[in-house]
C-alpha positions as a Markdown table, in Angstrom:
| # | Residue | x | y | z |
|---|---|---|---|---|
| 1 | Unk | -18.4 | -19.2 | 29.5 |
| 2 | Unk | -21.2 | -21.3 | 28.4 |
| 3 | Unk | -21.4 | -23.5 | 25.2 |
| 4 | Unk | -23.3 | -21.3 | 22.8 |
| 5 | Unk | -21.5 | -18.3 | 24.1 |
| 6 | Unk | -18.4 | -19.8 | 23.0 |
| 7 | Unk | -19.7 | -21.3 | 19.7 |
| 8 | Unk | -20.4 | -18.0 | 18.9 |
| 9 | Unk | -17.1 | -16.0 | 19.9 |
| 10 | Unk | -15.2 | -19.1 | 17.5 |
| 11 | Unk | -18.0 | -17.8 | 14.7 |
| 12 | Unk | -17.4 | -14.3 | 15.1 |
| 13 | Unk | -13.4 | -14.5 | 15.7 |
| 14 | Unk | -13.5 | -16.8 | 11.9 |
| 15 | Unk | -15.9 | -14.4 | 10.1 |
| 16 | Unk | -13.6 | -11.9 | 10.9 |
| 17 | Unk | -10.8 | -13.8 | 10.0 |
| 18 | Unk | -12.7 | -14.1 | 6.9 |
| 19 | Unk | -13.5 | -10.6 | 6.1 |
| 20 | Unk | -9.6 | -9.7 | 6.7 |
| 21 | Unk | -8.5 | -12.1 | 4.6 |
| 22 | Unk | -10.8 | -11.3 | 1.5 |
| 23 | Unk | -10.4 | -7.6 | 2.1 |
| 24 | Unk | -7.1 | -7.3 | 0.4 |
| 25 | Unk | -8.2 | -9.4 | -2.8 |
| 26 | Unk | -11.3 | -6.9 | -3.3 |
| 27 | Unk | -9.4 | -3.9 | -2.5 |
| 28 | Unk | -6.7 | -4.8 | -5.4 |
| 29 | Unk | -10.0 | -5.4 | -7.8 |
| 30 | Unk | -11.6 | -1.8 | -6.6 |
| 31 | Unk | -8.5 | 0.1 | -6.5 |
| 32 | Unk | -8.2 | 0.2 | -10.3 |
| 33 | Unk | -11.0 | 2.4 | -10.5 |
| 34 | Unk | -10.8 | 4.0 | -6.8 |
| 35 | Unk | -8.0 | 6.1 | -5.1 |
| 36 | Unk | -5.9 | 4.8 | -2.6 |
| 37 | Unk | -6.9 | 6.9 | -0.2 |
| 38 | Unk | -10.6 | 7.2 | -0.9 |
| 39 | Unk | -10.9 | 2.8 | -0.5 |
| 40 | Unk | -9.0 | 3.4 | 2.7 |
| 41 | Unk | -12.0 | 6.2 | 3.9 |
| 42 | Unk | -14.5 | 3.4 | 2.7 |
| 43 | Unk | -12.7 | 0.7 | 4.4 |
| 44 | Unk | -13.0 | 2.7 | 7.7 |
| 45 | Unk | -16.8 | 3.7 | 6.6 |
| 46 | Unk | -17.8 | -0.1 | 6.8 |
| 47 | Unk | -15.7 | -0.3 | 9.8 |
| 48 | Unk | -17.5 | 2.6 | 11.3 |
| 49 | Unk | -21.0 | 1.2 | 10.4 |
| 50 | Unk | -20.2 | -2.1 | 11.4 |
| 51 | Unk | -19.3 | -1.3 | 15.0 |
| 52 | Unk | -22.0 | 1.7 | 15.4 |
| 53 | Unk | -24.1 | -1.1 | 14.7 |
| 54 | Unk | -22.6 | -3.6 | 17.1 |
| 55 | Unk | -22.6 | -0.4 | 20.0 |
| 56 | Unk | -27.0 | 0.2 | 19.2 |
| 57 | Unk | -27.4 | -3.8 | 19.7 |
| 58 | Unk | -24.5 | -4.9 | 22.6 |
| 59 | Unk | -25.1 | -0.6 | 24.3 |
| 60 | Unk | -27.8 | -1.7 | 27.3 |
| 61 | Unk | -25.2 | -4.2 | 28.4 |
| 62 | Unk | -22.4 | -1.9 | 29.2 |
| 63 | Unk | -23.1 | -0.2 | 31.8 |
| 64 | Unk | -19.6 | 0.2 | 33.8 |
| 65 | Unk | -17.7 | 1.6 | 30.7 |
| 66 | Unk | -14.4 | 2.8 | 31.5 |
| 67 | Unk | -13.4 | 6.0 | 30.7 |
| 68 | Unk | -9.9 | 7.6 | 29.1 |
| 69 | Unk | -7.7 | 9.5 | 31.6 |
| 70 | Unk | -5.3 | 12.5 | 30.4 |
| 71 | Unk | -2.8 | 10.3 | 30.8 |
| 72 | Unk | -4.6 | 7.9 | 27.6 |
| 73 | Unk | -4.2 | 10.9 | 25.4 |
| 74 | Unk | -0.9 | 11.0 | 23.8 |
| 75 | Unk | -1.3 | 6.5 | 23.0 |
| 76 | Unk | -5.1 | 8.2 | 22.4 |
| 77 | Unk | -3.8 | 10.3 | 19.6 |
| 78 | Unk | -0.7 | 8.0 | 18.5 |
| 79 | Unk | -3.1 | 5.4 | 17.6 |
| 80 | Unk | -5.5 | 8.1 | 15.9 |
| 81 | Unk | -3.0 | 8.6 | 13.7 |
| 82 | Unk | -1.6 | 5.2 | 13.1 |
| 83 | Unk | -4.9 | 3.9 | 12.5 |
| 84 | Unk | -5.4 | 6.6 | 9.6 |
| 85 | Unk | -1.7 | 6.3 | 7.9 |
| 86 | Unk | -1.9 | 2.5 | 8.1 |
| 87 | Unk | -4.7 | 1.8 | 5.5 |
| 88 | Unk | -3.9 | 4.2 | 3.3 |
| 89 | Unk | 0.0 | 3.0 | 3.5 |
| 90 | Unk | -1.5 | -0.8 | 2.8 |
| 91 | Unk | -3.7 | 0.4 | -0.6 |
| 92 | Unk | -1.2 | 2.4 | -2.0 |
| 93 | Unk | 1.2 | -1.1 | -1.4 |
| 94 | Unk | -1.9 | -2.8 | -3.3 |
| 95 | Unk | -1.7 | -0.8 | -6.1 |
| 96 | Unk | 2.0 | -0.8 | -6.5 |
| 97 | Unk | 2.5 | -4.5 | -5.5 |
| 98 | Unk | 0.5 | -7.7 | -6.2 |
| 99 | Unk | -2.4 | -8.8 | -3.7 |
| 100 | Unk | -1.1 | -11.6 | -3.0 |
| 101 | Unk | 2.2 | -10.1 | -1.4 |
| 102 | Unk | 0.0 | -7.6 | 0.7 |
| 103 | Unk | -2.1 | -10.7 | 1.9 |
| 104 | Unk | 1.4 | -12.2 | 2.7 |
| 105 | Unk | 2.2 | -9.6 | 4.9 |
| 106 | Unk | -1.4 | -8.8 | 6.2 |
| 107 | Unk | -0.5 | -12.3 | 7.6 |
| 108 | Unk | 2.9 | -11.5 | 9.0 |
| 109 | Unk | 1.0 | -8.5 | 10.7 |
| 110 | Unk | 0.4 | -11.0 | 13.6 |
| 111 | Unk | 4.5 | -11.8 | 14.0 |
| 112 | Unk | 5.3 | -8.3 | 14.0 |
| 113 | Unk | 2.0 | -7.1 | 16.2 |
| 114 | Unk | 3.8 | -10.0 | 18.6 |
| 115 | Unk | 7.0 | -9.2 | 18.5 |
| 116 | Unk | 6.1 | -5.0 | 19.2 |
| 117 | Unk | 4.1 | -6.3 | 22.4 |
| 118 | Unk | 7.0 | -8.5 | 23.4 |
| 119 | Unk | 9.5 | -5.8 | 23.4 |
| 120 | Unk | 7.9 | -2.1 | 24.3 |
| 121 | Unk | 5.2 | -3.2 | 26.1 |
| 122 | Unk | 6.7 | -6.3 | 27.7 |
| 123 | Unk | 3.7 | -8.1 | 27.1 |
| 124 | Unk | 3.9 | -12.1 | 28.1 |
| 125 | Unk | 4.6 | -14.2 | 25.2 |
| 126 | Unk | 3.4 | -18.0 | 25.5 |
| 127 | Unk | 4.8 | -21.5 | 23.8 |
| 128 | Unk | 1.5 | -21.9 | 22.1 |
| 129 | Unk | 1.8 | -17.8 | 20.6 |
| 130 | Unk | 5.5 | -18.8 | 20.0 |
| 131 | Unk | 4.4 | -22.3 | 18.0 |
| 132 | Unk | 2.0 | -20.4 | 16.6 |
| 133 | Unk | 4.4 | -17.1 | 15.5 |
| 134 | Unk | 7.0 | -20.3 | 14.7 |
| 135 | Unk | 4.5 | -22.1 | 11.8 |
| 136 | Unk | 3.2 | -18.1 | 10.4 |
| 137 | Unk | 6.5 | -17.2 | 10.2 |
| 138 | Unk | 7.5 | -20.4 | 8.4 |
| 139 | Unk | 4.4 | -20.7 | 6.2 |
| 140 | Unk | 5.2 | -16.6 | 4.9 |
| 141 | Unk | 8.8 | -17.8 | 4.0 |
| 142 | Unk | 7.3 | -20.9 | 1.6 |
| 143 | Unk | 4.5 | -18.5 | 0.3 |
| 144 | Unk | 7.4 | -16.0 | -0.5 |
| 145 | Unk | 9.0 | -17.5 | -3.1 |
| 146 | Unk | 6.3 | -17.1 | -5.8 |
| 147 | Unk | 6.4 | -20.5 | -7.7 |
| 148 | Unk | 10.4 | -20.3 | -7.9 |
């Protein structure tokens, strides 16, 4: 990978760092005028626009796109409906709890994403991930105790 290619996957991997992170914040802000399920559909709108517009810009350069067996369908269709439950289930936790807790545990998502690969999918697990699971983990403990 060349220089600038790389420059730009660090740019693109921190703006959407970014845009995670601040998502929760605005959600708490919109959800006391939206319902929970409605900011979850215009979450995945702006998700939808965003990579329909990424697909009409990156589209002439795939040209070997691989293609979903029968065998894809039931993970096909388990992650359909994961991927609808999950943010609704996160801004209906906004607008019970605090932004700031959901943020907390939007970060621990990484731990537990980990932790799932680790152990059903057997997925390798490397000291840097572990250092790196080792500090998130330790930084959501300290954040935890809310000023006590």
């Amino acid at each position: 990978m060349n220089k600038s290619k790389k420059s730009m996957a660090v740019i693109m991997a921190l703006l959407a760092a970014t845009f995670y992170a601040i998502n929760t914040p605005f959600s708490k802000v919109l959800l006391k005028n939206v319902t929970p399920t409605f900011m979850a559909s215009f979450l995945y709108l702006g998700a939808g626009i965003g990579v329909g517009i990424m697909y009409l810009l990156n589209s002439k350069r795939e040209k070997n796109i691989e293609k979903l067996s029968k065998t894809d369908l039931p993970y096909t269709l388990g992650m359909i409906v994961l991927d609808i439950l999950a943010p609704i289930f996160l801004m209906i936790g906004i607008t019970i709890g605090s932004a700031s807790n959901a943020s907390l545990l939007g970060n621990f998502e990484i731990v537990a994403t980990t932790l799932i690969a680790l152990l059903i999918f057997k997925e390798v697990v490397t000291s840097r991930l572990w250092l790196a699971i080792g500090f998130i983990t330790l930084s959501s403990i300290v954040l935890s105790f809310e000023g006590s």
